[in-house]
C-alpha positions as CSV (number, residue, x, y, z in Angstrom):
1,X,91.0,108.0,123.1
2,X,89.4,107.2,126.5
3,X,86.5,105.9,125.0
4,X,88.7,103.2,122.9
5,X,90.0,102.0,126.4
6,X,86.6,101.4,127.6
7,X,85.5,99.6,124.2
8,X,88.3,97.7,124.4
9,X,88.0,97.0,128.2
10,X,83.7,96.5,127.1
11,X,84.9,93.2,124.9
12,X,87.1,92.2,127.7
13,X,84.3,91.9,130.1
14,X,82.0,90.3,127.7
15,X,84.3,87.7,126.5
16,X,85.2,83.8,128.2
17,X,88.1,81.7,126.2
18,X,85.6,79.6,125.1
19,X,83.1,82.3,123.7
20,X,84.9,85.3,122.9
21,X,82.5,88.1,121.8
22,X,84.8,89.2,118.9
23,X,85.2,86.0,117.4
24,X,81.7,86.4,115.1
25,X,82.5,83.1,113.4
26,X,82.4,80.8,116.1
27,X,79.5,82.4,117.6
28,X,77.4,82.2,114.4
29,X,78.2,78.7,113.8
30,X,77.7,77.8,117.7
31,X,80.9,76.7,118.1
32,X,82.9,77.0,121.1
33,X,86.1,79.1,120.5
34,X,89.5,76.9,120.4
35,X,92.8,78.0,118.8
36,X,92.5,80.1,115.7
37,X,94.1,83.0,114.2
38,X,91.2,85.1,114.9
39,X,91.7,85.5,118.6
40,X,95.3,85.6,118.2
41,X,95.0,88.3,116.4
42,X,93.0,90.0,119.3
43,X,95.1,88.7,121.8
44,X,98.3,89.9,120.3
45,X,96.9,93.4,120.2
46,X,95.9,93.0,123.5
47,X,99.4,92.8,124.6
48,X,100.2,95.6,122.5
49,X,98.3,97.4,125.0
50,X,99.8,96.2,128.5
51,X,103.2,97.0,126.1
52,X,102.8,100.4,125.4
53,X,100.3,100.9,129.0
54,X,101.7,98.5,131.4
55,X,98.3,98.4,132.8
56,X,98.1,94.7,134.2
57,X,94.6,94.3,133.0
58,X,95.8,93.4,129.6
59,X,98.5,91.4,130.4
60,X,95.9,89.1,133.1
61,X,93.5,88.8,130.3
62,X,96.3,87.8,127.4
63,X,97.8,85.3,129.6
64,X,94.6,83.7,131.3
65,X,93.2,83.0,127.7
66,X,96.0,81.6,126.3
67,X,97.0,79.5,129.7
68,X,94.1,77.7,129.7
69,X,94.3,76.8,125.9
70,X,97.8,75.1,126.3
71,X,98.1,72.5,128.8
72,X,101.4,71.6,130.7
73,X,103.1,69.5,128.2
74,X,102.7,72.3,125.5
75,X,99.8,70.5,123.8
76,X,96.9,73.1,122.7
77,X,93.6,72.5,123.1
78,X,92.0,72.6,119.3
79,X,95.1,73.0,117.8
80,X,96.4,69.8,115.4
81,X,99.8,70.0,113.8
82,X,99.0,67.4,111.1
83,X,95.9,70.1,109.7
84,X,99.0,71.6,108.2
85,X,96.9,75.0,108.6
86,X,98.9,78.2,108.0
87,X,96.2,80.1,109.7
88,X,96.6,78.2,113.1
89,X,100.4,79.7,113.1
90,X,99.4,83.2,114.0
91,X,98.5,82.7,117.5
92,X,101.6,81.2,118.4
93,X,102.9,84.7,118.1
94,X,101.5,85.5,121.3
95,X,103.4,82.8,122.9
96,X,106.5,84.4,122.6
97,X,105.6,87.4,124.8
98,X,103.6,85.7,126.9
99,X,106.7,83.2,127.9
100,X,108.4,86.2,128.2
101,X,106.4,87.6,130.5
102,X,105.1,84.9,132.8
103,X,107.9,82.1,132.1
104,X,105.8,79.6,132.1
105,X,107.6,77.0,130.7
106,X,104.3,75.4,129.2
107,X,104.2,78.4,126.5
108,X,107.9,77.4,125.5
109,X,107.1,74.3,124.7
110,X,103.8,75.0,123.0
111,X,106.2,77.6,121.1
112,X,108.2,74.5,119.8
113,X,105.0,72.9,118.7
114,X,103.5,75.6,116.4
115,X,107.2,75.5,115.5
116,X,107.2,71.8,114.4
117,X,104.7,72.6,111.6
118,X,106.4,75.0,110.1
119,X,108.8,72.6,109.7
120,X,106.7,70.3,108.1
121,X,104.7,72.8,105.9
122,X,104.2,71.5,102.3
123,X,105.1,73.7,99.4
124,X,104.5,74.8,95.8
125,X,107.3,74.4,93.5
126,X,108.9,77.6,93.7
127,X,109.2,76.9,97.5
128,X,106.4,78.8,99.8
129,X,103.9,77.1,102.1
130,X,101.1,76.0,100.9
131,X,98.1,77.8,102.5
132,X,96.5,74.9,103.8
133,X,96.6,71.4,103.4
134,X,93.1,71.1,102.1
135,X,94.5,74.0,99.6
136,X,97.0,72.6,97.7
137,X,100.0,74.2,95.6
138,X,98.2,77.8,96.8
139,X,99.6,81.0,98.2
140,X,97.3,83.6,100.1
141,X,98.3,86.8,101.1
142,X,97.2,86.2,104.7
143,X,99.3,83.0,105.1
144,X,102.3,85.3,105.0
145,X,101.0,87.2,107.8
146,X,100.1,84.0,109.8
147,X,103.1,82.0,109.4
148,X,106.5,84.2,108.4
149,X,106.9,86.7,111.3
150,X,106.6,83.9,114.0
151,X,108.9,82.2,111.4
152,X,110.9,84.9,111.8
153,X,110.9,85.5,115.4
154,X,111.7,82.2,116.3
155,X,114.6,81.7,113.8
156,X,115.9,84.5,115.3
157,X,115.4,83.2,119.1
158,X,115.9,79.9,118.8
159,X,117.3,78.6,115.8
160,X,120.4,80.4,115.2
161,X,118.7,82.2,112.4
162,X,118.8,79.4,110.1
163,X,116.5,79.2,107.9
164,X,116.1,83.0,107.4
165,X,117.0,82.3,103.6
166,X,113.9,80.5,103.5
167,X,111.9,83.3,105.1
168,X,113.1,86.1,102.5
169,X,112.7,83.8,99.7
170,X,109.0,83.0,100.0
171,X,108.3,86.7,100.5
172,X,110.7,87.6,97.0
173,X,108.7,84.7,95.5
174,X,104.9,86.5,96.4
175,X,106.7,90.0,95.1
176,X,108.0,88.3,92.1
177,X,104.3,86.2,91.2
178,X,101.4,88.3,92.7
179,X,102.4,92.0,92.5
180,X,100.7,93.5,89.4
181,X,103.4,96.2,88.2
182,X,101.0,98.4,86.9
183,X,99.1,99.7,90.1
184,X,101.9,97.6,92.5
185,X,98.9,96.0,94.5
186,X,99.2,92.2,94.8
187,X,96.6,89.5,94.1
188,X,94.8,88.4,96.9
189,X,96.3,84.6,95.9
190,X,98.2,82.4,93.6
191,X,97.6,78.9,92.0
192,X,101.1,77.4,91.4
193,X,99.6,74.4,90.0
194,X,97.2,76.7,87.8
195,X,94.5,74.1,88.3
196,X,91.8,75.8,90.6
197,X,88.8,77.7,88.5
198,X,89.1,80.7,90.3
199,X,92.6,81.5,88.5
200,X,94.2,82.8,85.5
201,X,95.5,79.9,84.0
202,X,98.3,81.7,82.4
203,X,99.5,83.4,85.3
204,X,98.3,80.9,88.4
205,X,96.5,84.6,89.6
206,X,93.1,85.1,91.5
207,X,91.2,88.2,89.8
208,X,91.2,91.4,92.2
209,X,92.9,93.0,95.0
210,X,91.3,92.4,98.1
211,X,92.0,95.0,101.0
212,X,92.3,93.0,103.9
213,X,94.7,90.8,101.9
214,X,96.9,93.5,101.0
215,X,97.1,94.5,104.9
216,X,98.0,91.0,106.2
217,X,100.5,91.2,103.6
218,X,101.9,94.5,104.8
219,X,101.7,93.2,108.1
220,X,103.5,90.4,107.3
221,X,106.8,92.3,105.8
222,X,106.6,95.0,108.7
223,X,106.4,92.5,111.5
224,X,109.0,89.9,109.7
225,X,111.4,92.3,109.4
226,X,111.1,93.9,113.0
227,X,111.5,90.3,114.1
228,X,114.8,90.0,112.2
229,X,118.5,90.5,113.1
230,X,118.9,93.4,110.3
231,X,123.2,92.6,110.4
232,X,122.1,88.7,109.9
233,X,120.0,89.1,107.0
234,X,122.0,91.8,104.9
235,X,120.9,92.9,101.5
236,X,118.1,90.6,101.9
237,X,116.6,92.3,104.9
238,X,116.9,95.8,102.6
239,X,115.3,94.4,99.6
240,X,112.3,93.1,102.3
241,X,112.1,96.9,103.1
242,X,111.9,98.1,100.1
243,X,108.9,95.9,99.0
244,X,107.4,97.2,101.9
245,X,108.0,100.9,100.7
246,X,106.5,100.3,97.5
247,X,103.6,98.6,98.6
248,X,102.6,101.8,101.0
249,X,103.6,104.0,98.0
250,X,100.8,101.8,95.6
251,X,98.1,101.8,98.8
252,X,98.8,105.8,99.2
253,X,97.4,106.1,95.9
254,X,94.2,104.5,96.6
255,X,93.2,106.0,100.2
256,X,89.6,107.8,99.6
257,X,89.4,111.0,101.2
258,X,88.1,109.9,104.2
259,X,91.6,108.4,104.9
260,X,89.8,104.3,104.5
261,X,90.2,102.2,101.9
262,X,87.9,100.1,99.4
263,X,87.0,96.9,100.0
264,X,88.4,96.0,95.9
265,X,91.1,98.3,96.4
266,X,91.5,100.0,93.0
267,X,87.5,100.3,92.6
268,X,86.6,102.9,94.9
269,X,83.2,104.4,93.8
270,X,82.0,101.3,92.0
271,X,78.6,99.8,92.8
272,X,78.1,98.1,95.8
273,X,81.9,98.4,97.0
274,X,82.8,100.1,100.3
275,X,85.0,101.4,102.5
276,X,86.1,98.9,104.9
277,X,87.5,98.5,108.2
278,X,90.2,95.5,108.9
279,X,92.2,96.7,106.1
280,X,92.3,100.0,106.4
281,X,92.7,99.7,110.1
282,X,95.7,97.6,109.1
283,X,97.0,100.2,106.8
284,X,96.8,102.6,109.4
285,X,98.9,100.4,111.7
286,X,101.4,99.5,108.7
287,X,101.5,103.2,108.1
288,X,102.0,104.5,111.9
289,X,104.4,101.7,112.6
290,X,106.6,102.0,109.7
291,X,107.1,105.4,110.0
292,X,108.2,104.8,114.1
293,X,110.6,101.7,113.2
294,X,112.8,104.6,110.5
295,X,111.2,102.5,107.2
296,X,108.8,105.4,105.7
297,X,109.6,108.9,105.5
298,X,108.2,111.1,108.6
299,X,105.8,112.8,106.6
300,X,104.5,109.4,105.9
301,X,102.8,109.4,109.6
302,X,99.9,112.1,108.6
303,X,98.9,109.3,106.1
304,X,98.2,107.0,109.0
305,X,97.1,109.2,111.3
306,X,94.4,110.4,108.7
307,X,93.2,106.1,108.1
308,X,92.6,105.7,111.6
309,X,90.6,109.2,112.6
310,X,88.8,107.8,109.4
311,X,87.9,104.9,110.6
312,X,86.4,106.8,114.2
313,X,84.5,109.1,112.3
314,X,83.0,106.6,109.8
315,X,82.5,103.2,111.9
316,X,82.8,103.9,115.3
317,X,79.8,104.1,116.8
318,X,77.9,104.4,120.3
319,X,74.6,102.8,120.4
320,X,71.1,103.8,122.7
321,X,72.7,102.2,125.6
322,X,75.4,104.0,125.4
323,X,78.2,101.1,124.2
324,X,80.8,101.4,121.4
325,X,80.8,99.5,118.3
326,X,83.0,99.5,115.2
327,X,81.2,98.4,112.1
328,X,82.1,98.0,108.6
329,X,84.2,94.9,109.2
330,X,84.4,92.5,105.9
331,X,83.6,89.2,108.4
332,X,85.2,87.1,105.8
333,X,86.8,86.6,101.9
334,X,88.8,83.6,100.5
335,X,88.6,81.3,97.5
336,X,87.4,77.9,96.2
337,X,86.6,75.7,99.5
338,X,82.9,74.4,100.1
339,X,81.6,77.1,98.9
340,X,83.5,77.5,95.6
341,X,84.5,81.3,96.1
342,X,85.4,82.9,92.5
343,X,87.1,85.8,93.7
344,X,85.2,88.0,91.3
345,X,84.0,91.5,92.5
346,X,80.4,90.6,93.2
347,X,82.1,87.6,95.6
348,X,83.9,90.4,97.3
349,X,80.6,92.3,98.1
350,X,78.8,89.2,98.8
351,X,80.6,88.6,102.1
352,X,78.7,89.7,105.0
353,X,79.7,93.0,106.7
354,X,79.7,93.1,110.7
355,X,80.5,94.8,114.1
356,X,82.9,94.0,116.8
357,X,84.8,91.5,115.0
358,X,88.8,90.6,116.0
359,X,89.8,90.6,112.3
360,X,88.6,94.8,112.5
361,X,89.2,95.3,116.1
362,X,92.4,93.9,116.6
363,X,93.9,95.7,114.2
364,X,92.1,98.9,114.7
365,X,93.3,98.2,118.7
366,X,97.1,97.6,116.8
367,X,96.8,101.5,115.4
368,X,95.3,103.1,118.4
369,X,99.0,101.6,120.2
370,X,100.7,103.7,117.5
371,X,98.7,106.9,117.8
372,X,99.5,106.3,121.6
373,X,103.2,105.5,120.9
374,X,102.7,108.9,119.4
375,X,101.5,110.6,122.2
376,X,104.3,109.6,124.2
């Protein structure tokens, strides 16, 4: 366990706002690092750890890498409402501790700024954001992830829980679309319009079940509803749940011995397709959490327990020098875009596989706060 500290602690030192180690993207296209969902992610975790530590190392690092993205007016550095992103949500998430906190009233206002594209969000016609602007009439996992628990969060702080209606309904919407209801796994993403070559034009659906979707979308139902006023939101808060039951029950199915998961979920042993580390690390998380917030069943917690000592044993690593590394990190998967990315199997296992990413590590750093939540 001490050894994850000084990994974690390793990336810390190593990493500027502008050039974060973890963020692999940016520093393979040589770009300098401005707001993205990527270092939210990592950022988020890392207040998970002065959370559950209260070691003021994390908290100094979280709040000087944030502060010096958002200037005084609440304006963000990199960050442009009118990209109508869903990605460039997540990090706002962050805000809302950090504000917390520091009270700086900068974050506040930057909170009402991530806020005020929400609000603006276009959508397909059964009412869910679209993904991105330059994605129209499409709904990704991971956008439910980026966008619906800050959604949630500041509904429920701010907003007099208004539009929580809204929230449930675009989750019901992916449950009633995207879940196949023989295995229960979801589609990695849906094509309203049922225009874009990558889908089934019958059924708007992308072809396979990606992991690390499937964890953004777990994610994204754990964290919405532990955001939520459960006496607010009523039945719809227990139906939420429930989806979120069912989709652990489907995942249990596939975990490989090891306690990881497959990259194509329900392919496990097929050519080329391997056990990968974001997702499971979320499903570890997902698992571990669940169980603590009274959603799964106690005996639920071995489960996650078993995906994260899984993860240890198979991708973290120490290297000659003596430094940490967890490998096996899918670096990226979506569809369409430049690259016109078909979603098919070989796609999947096309994407190149890396170490020390956020999208791996900040999850995996999310689970290791359960385990030590556990401890304690």
């Amino acid at each position: 366990m001490d050894q994850i500290e000084k990994y974690i602690e390793e990336l810390m030192e190593k990493s500027t706002p502008d050039r974060p180690i973890w963020n692999i993207e940016k520093i393979m296209q040589g770009l300098k690092s401005t707001w993205n969902y990527i270092d939210g992610c990592m950022i988020k975790a890392i207040l998970e750890m002065y959370a559950i530590t209260k070691e003021d190392k994390y908290l100094k690092f979280a709040d000087d890498f944030i502060d010096c993205k958002v200037n005084v007016d609440g304006t963000i550095e990199g960050y442009d409402v009118d990209e109508l992103n869903i990605d460039n949500v997540n990090a706002g998430k962050t805000l809302f501790e950090l504000f917390d906190l520091t009270g700086k009233e900068k974050y506040r206002k930057a909170i009402d700024l991530v806020y005020s594209q929400v609000a603006q969000m276009p959508r397909t016609k059964e009412g869910n954001f679209w993904h991105k602007n330059i994605y129209p009439n499409q709904v990704w996992l991971d956008g439910l992830y980026m966008c619906q628990p800050f959604y949630m969060e500041y509904e429920t702080r701010f907003h007099d829980k208004k539009n929580y209606d809204d929230i449930f309904r675009q989750f019901f919407n992916v449950e009633k679309n995207m879940r196949d209801p023989k295995t229960g796994l979801y589609y990695h993403a849906y094509d309203s319009s049922r225009a874009m070559f990558w889908c089934d034009k019958v059924t708007g659906l992308s072809q396979n079940f990606w992991l690390r979707a499937l964890g953004w979308f777990s994610m994204a139902l754990l964290d919405t509803l532990d955001k939520a006023d459960a006496s607010a939101a009523g039945e719809s808060y227990e139906k939420l749940k429930q989806i979120f039951v069912e989709l652990m029950d489907a995942m249990l199915k596939y975990q490989d011995e090891s306690g990881m998961w497959y990259q194509v979920v329900n392919f496990g042993g097929m050519d080329k397709n391997y056990l990968e580390t974001s997702g499971s690390s979320i499903m570890a998380y997902a698992l571990l959490k669940g169980v603590r917030l009274g959603f799964l069943p106690e005996s639920y917690r071995a489960y996650g327990e078993k995906a994260f000592h899984g993860i240890c044993d198979q991708y973290l690593s120490t290297d000659e020098n003596g430094n940490l590394h967890l490998d096996g990190i899918c670096l990226v998967a979506g569809l369409g875009g430049a690259n016109r990315r078909p979603g098919t199997y070989d796609y999947y296992m096309s994407e190149p596989v890396v170490k020390d990413d956020a999208k791996g590590v900040g999850p995996f750093l999310l689970a290791y706060t359960e385990m030590l939540r556990l401890k304690k």
